[in-house]
N, C-alpha and C positions, 0 to 999 in steps of 0.2 A: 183869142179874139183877133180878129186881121184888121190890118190897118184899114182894108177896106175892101169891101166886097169884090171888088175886080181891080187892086191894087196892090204895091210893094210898100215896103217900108221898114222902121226899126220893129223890133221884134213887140210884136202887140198880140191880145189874146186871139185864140184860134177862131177861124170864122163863124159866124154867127150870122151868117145868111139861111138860114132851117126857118121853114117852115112851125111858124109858132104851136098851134095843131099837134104836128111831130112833136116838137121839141119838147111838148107838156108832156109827152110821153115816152121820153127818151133817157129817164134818169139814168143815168154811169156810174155803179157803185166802184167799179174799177179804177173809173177817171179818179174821183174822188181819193180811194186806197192811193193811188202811186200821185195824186197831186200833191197830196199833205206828206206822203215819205220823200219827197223831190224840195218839198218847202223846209223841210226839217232837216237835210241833207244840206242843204245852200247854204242854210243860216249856219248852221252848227262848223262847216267847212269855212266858211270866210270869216266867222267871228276869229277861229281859229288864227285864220294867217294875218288879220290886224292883230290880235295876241302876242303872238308868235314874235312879232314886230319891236310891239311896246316894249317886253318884257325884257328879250335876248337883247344883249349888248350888238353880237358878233352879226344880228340881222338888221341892224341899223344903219342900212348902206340906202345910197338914193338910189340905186336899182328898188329896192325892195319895197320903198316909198312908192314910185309910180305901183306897183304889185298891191300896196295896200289898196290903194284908189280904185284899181280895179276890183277889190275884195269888194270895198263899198256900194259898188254900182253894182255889184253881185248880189251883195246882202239887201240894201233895198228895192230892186227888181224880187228877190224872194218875198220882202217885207212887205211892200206897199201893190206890187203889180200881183203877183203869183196867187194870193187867196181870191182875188177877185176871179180872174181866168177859172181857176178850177170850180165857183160856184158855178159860172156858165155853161164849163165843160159837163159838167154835172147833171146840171138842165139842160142837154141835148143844146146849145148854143143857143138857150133863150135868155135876154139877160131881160131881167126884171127887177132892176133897180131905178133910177133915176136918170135918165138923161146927162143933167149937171156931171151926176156920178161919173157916166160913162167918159165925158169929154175929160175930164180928171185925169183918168182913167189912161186915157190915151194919149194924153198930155206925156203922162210922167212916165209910159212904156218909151214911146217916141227917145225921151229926153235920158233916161238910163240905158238903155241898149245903144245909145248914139255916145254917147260918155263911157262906155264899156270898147267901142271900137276903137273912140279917138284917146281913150288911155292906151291900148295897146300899139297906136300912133307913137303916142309923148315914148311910150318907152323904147321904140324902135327908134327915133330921133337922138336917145339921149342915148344909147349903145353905139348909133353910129360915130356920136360925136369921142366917146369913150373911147374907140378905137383910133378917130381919123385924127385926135388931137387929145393926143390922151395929158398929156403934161398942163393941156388948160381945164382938165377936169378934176370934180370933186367929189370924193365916194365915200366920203365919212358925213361932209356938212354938205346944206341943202345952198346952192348958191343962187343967186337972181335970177339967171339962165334956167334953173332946175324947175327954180317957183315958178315962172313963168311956165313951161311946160307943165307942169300939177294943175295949174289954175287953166289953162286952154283947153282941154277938152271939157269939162263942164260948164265952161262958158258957150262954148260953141255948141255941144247940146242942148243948152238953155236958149241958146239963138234959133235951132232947129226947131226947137219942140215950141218955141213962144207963141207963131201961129194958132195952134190948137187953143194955148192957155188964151189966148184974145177973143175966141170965141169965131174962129174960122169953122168950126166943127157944127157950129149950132144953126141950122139949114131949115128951109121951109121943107114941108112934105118929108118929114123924115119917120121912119119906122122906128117908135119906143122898144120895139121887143128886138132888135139888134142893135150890136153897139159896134164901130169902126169910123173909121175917119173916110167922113163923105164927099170930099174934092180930090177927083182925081186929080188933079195936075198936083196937086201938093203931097200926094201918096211919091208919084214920081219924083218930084223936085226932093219929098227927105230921104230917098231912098240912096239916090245918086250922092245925096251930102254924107248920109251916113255908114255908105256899102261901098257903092261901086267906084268913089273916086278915090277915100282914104286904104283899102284895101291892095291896090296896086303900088300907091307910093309906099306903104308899109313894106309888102315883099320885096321892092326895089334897095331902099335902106337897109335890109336885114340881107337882101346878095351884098352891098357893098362893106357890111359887118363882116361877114364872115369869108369875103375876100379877102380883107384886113388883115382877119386871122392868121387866114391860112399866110399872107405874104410875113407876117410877125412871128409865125413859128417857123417856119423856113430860114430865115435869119438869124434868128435867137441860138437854130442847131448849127446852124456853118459855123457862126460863130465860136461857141462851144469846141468845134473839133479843131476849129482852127488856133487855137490858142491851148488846144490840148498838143496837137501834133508840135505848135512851137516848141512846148517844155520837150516835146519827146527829141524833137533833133537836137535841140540847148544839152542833154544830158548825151546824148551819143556823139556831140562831137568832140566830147574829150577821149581819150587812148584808156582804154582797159586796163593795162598793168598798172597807169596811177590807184589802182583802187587801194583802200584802203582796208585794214584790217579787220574793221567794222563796218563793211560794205557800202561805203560813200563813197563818190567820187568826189573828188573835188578841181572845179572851177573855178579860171581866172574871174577875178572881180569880187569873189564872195568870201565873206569873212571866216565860212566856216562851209563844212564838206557838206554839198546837198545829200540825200539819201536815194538810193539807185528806184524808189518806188514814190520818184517823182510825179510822174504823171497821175497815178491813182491820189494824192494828194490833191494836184490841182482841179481831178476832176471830184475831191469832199468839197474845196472850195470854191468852187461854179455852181455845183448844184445841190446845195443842201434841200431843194424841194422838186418833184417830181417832175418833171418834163409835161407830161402826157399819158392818157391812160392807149398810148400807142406802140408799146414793145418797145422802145426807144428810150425807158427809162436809165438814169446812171443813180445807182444807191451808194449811201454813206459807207465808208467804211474805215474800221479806228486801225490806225497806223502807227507803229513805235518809230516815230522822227519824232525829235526837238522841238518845244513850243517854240520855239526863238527859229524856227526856220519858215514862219506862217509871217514873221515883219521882215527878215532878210534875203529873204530867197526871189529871184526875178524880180527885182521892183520896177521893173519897167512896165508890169499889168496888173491894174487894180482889179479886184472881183468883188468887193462889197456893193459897190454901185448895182453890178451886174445882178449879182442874189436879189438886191434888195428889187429892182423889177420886174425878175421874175416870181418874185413871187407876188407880185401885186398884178401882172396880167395873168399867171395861173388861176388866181381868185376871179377875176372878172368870166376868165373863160367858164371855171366851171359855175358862175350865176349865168352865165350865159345860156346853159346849153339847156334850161328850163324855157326861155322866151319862144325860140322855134315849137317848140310844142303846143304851150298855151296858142299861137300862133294858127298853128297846124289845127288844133281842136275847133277854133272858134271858126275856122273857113267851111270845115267840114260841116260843123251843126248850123252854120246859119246860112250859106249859100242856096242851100236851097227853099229854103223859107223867101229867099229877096229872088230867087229866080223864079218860081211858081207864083208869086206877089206882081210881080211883074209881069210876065206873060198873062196873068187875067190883066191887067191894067192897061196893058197897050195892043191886046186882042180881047174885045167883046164879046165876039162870036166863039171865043173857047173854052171849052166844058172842061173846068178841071173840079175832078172830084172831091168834095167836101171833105173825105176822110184824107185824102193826099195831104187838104189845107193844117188840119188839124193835126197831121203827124210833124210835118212840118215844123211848126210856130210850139208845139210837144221839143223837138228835137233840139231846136235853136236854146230852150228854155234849160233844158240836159246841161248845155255849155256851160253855165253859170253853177252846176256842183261838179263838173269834171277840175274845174282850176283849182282847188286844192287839193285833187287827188294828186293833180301834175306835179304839183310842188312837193308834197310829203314823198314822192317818189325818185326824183330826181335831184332834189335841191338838198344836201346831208345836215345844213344848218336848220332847217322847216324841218324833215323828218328827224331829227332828236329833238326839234319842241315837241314836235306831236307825240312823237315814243314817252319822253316824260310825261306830259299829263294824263296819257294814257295809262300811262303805269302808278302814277297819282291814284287815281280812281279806282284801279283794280286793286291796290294796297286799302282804298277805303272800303271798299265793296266787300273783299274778304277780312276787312276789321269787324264790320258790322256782322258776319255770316262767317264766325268761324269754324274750321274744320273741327270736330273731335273724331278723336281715336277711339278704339277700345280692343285692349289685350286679350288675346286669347290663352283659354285654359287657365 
């Protein structure tokens, strides 16, 4: 359905400007087939990654809080908006419901596609803040600053979409056998709230994210070498023939002989976790030195500090590198739904093609079951929820349906 015959806006059913005529005689059994396997896809994918959420300990991060949110505006755009569109789609873009119905209808696509944007707003705000001040954030409990971002884009799509709900939608001379939102200027005005002004500060936050990064792992490695090469001159500035029988040198200042395989020591205790999936990695490795040389040896450089946040920015990195995607996905499938919306709405005189509309406002709707593919794919904590229950189910399925054998001869 489109927001409106010659307008932009949040993702609403595909146009229903046809010809009633036509339309009675345009049933889509296809439409139909891929709208119910696309509703059934939505629902089943986002129930999943609130699941996934509730259940797992280790996914109980406010990264993945804003992520539910998003599930939800996922799962009720399948719920509440999606069977309506496909009866239309159905009927050749004839709606033959209710009027009431329809402003409903359009109310609540408006108000979920707009709450689907500006969640991926909340969570591009709260990455940045994770990066640009990471010592005042909080990634286990949800903090005021967090709730606050949870609650702002559903409020603010509930500001967008309240027009329609007050009955801006309900016009003299209006045609029952199509259903969209019939003021232009308010097609334009939600289109700009819901597209085209949060979508560029998103991209801008998520460059100054991953400037971050990159300036935080550049750092993390100098560091690293540079306090590796210290031990390595600390151990070569003693003379050779001191060495000892059992391969230690030994050092003014230290109680006892360090062992000549210093440096691979300090590089077990700098990186007990992985740098980067960059070729750049340094791996564990078990060393016959002295427990008692891990509290005596160089105490001038502490390393638990060190471990302990690298490995708490390794974890952020890798929830990170799911957002640019989801990201990536939803520009693709809905931009051109809000730029062909918009070029009918601010050129009258321009013929775009009905089937263009309806691939469109098809395409934008895709977005809403690609986001839990993104997740089961890239994110290892979602893909072993989903691998388990999956395998749940196949263990029930072959309970129920067991194999039998049978010996030969």
């Amino acid at each position: 359905m489109s927001w409106n015959g010659s307008s932009p806006g949040p993702p609403l059913l595909a146009d229903l400007s046809v010809d009633p005529s036509v339309a009675a005689r345009a049933h889509s059994v296809p439409a139909l087939m891929f709208g119910v396997a696309l509703i059934v896809i939505i629902a089943f994918g986002n129930v999943m990654v609130c699941a996934s959420v509730y259940l797992e300990k280790a996914l109980k991060t406010s990264t993945n809080y804003f992520i539910v949110s998003l599930a939800v505006s996922d799962l009720l755009l399948a719920l509440l908006v999606l069977p309506l569109f496909v009866l239309a789609e159905f009927q050749g873009g004839l709606w033959s419901l209710d009027t009431v119905l329809c402003d409903f209808l359009m109310s609540l696509d408006v108000m979920l596609c707009t709450a689907s944007i500006f969640n991926l707003c909340a969570i591009s705000v709260d990455r940045f803040i994770a990066v640009s001040i990471p010592l005042n954030y909080s990634r286990r409990q949800v903090d005021q600053r967090q709730l606050g971002l949870l609650c702002a884009p559903w409020l603010l799509a509930l500001a967008v979409a309240s027009p329609v709900m007050l009955g801006m939608n309900n016009v003299e001379r209006r045609d029952p056998s199509e259903c969209k939102l019939e003021d232009d200027t308010y097609v334009v005005y939600s289109s700009v709230c819901s597209f085209f002004v949060p979508c560029p500060i998103m991209l801008l936050l998520y460059w100054g994210v991953f400037r971050g990064l990159r300036r935080w792992e550049e750092n993390r490695k100098l560091k690293l070498r540079m306090s590796i090469e210290t031990c390595r001159k600390l151990q070569h500035a003693t003379p050779a023939p001191a060495t000892s029988g059992m391969g230690y040198v030994p050092l003014p200042g230290c109680p006892r002989p360090l062992p000549l395989a210093l440096p691979r020591m300090v590089e077990r205790d700098l990186t007990q976790c992985r740098m980067d999936d960059t070729g750049d990695d340094y791996t564990q490795r078990e060393l016959p030195y002295p427990r008692t040389y891990r509290e005596n040896s160089v105490p001038t450089i502490e390393y638990r500090p060190q471990r302990r946040r690298a490995k708490i920015n390794h974890r952020e990195r890798r929830a990170m590198r799911v957002l640019p995607v989801v990201v990536g996905c939803f520009l693709f499938c809905w931009t051109p739904f809000f730029v062909v919306h918009t070029t009918r709405a601010l050129c009258e005189s321009c013929r775009v093609p009905p089937q263009l509309i309806s691939t469109t406002t098809w395409l934008g709707y895709v977005n809403s079951a690609l986001n839990p593919l993104i997740y089961t794919v890239f994110n290892q904590e979602f893909k072993k929820f989903f691998s388990k229950c999956l395998h749940r189910a196949l263990q029930k399925v072959t309970g129920c349906f067991p194999l039998t054998r049978t010996d030969e001869g």
